[in-house]
C-alpha positions, -999 to 999 in steps of 0.1 A, spaced: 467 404 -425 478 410 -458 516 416 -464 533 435 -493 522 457 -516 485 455 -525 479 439 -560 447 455 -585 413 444 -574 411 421 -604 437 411 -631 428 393 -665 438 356 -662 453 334 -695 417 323 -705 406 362 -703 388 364 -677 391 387 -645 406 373 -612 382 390 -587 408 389 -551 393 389 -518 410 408 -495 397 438 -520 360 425 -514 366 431 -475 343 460 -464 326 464 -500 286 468 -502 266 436 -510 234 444 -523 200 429 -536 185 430 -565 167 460 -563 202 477 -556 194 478 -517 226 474 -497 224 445 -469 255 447 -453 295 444 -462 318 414 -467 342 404 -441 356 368 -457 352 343 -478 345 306 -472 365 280 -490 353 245 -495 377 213 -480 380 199 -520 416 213 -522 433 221 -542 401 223 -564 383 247 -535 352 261 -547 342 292 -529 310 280 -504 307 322 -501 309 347 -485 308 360 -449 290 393 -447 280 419 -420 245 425 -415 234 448 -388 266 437 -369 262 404 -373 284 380 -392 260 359 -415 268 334 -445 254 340 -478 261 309 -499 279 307 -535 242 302 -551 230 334 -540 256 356 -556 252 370 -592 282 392 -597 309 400 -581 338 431 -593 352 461 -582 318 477 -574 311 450 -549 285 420 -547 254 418 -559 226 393 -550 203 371 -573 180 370 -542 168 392 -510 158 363 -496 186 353 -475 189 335 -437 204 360 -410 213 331 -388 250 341 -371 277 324 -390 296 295 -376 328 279 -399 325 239 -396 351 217 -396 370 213 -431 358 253 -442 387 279 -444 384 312 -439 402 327 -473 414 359 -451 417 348 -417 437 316 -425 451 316 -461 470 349 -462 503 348 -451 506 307 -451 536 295 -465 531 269 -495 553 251 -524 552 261 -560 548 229 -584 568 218 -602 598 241 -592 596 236 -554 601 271 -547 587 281 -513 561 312 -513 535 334 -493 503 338 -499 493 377 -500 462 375 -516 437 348 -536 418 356 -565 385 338 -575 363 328 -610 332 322 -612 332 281 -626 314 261 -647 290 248 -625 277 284 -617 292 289 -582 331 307 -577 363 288 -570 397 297 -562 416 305 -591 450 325 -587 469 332 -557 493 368 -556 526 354 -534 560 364 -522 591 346 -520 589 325 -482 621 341 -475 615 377 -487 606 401 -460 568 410 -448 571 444 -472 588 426 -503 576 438 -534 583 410 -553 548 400 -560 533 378 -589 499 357 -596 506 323 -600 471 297 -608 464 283 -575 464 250 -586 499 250 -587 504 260 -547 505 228 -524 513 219 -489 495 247 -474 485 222 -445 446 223 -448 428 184 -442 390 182 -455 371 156 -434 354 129 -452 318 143 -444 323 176 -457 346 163 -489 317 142 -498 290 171 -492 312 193 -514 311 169 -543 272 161 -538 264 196 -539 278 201 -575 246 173 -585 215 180 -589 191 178 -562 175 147 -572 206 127 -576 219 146 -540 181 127 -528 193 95 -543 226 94 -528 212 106 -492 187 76 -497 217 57 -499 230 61 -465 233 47 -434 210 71 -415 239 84 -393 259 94 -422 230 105 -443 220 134 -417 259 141 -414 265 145 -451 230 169 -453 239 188 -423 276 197 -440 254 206 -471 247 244 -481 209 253 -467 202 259 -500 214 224 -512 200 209 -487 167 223 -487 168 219 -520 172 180 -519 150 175 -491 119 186 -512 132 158 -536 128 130 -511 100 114 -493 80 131 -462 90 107 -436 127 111 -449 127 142 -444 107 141 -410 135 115 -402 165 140 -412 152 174 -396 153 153 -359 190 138 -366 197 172 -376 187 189 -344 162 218 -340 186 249 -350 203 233 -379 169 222 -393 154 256 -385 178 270 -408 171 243 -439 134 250 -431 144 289 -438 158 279 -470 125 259 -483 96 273 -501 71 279 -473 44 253 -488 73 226 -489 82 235 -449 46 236 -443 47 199 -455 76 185 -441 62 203 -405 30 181 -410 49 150 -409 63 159 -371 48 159 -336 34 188 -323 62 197 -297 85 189 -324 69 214 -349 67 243 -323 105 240 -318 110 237 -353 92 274 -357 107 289 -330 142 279 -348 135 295 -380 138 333 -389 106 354 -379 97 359 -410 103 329 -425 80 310 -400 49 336 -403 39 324 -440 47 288 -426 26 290 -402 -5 306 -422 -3 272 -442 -8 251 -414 -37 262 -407 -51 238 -436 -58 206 -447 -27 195 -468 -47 183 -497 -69 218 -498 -57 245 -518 -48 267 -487 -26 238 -480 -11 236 -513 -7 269 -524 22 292 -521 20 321 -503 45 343 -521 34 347 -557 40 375 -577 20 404 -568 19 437 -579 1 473 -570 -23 490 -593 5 515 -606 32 486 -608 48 495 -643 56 462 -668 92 466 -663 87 458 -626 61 428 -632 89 422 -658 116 422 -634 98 403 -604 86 376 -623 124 369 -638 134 365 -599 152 328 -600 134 325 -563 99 322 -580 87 289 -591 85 287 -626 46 280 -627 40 311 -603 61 328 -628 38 330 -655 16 357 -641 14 382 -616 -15 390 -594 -26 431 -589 -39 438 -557 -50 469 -537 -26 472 -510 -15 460 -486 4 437 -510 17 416 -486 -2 380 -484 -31 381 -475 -34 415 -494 -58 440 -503 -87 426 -526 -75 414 -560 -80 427 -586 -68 408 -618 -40 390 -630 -14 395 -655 5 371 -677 39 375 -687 28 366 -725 11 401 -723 34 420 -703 59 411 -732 40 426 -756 39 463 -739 62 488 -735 79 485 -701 69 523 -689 27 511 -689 9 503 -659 3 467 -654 -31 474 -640 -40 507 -656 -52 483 -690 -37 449 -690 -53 429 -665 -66 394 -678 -100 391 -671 -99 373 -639 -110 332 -633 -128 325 -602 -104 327 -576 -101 295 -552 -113 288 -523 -88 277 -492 -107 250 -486 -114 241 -521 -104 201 -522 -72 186 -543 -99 176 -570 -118 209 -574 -80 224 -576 -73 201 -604 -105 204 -619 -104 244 -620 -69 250 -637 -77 224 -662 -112 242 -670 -90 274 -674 -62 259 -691 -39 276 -663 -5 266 -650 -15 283 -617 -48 298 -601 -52 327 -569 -65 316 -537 -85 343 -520 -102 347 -489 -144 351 -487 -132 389 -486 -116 382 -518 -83 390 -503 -55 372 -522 -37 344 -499 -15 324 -518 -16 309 -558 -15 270 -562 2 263 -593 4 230 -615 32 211 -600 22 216 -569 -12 197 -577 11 170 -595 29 164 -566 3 160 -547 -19 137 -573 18 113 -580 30 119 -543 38 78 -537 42 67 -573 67 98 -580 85 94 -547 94 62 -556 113 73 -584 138 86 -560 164 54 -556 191 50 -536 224 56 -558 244 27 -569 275 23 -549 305 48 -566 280 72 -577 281 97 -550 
């Protein structure tokens, strides 16, 4: 528990910005995008990299279950409470592996050492800053003298880099995932390439799911294949959450069928449906290709909200060029479609119009499911488009393929390649 008296839910730090402290955040809303609450925080997780400690996230309730919701899903975070870049997030229960500290449950109240002065303190409270790399990090620690009683008053902040010997040991495997994940996913590919395959699957399973889905895309099928079994069925289920659904949908055709069907019943509910729509076709169609989560909108969707939905960091950046109006249900597969609209022209309108009332494009033939890799190609370079729908003989919209998705398949050996181990030092 916390000890003393309580210090301000923020305070400005030397370099001006606000010290957010956690035991402040306990029992405040978290909310999506849209304003929505999910659920309330309970902790935060610390990474091993002490004293350095980024901030892995945050351990919120959800329905009355304890789930994690990682550093890179968290826009903002002040005295209002936490809001989300995403919805999308994975309700699997939380578990703390072996390295993580809980900032509540096992930092307050430790005793540490103030450098250089040796002075012996307690640790009532940490504050944290967002960091350069985008995520949050430890930053300032409110203590009392060791030696002070539980209700001293004599509080200050003190930068936390200057507390040591609070007594916490980072294991190699999760010291080293904590550094990866600060690379980009590619490089994170190259250094997992690098591995023995033991240590490869123990250094993606200490990984964020996000990270770690993230890298997986980056490296080649059978690699991945390869991983996902090391991994075991629940711990993949989760990175498989994490994925786009047409890069799952391809990593799940490169695995037995008994293997696949585990895999499934290890993922969220409704992460697996759109998964398993995909499977259904040939991976070099445009069923198989395609995305089933594109931008879609109903006929009174105003710009502002096409606006808003298309600016979601979740969404592919050639699905979002344009959104697609349907009749409802807009849910894939949706009511018929009826047009699309590109963001080009939803900039040029005032935000209160209605996206379909008067600015739908006139609408390219729609593709197939089974339309082949080379008719895909073939169509969005006819149309000039970055991406295309992919309807149903009903003309209900399924999915929308975009360009890299056809790149990826086109280069898929050649472009894998790329992908080489990392030379020794560099991860």
């Amino acid at each position: 528990m916390r000890v003393g008296s309580d210090p301000p839910v923020s305070v400005t730090s030397m370099t001006g910005q606000h010290h957010v402290f956690v035991s402040r955040l306990a029992g405040m809303a978290v909310r999506d995008p849209s304003g929505e609450r999910l659920g309330r925080v309970t902790d935060a997780v610390a990474g091993p990299a002490l004293p350095e400690a980024p901030v892995l996230g945050l351990v919120v309730r959800v329905r009355r279950r304890p789930i994690f919701v990682p550093a890179s899903r968290l826009e903002t975070i002040d005295r209002s409470g936490v809001q989300l870049r995403s919805a999308r997030i994975t309700l699997q229960r939380f578990q703390r592996r072996a390295g993580e500290v809980l900032v509540l449950g096992e930092l307050l109240d430790r005793v540490g050492t103030v450098a250089p002065s040796g002075e012996r303190v307690r640790v009532n409270d940490v504050g944290i800053l967002p960091s350069e790399d985008g995520g949050w990090r430890l930053a300032a620690v409110d203590v009392t003298p060791a030696g002070a009683g539980l209700f001293s008053r004599e509080h200050r902040t003190i930068p936390w880099d200057a507390l040591t010997g609070l007594g916490f040991a980072a294991s190699d495997t999760l010291a080293r995932a904590t550094s990866l994940s600060k690379r980009r996913p590619v490089e994170i590919a190259a250094a997992v390439l690098s591995m023995a395959p033991d240590d490869a699957a123990a250094v993606v399973g200490a990984l964020d799911h996000d990270v770690a889905a993230d890298a997986l895309e980056e490296l080649p099928e059978h690699v991945q294949a390869r991983l996902i079994r090391d991994l075991g069925w629940e711990r993949g289920g989760h990175i498989l959450d994490a994925m786009d659904p047409d890069d799952a949908a391809d990593l799940l055709g490169e695995v037995a069928d008994s293997e696949r069907a585990a895999l499934l019943q290890a993922m969220e509910p409704e992460e697996a449906e759109p998964v398993r729509r995909l499977l259904v076709y040939e991976a070099d169609t445009a069923g198989g290709l395609m995305n089933p989560e594109p931008v879609v909108l109903a006929p009174n969707a105003t710009v502002a909200e096409a606006l808003a939905r298309l600016r979601n960091r979740d969404v592919p950046r050639s699905l979002a060029t344009q959104a697609y109006v349907v009749r409802p249900p807009t849910d894939t597969p949706t009511g018929s479609l009826i047009g699309t609209v590109h963001i080009q022209r939803l900039l040029r309108e005032p935000p209160s119009s209605l996206a379909a009332a008067s600015i739908v494009a006139d609408q390219p033939d729609a593709l197939s499911p089974s339309a082949s890799l080379r008719a895909v190609a073939e169509h969005l370079a006819a149309e000039d488009l970055v991406a295309a729908p992919v309807c149903d003989r009903n003309g209900r919209l399924l999915g929308a393929v975009g360009v890299d998705d056809v790149l990826d398949a086109l280069l898929d050996g050649p472009y894998r390649r790329r992908v080489t181990p990392a030379e020794d030092g560099d991860a």
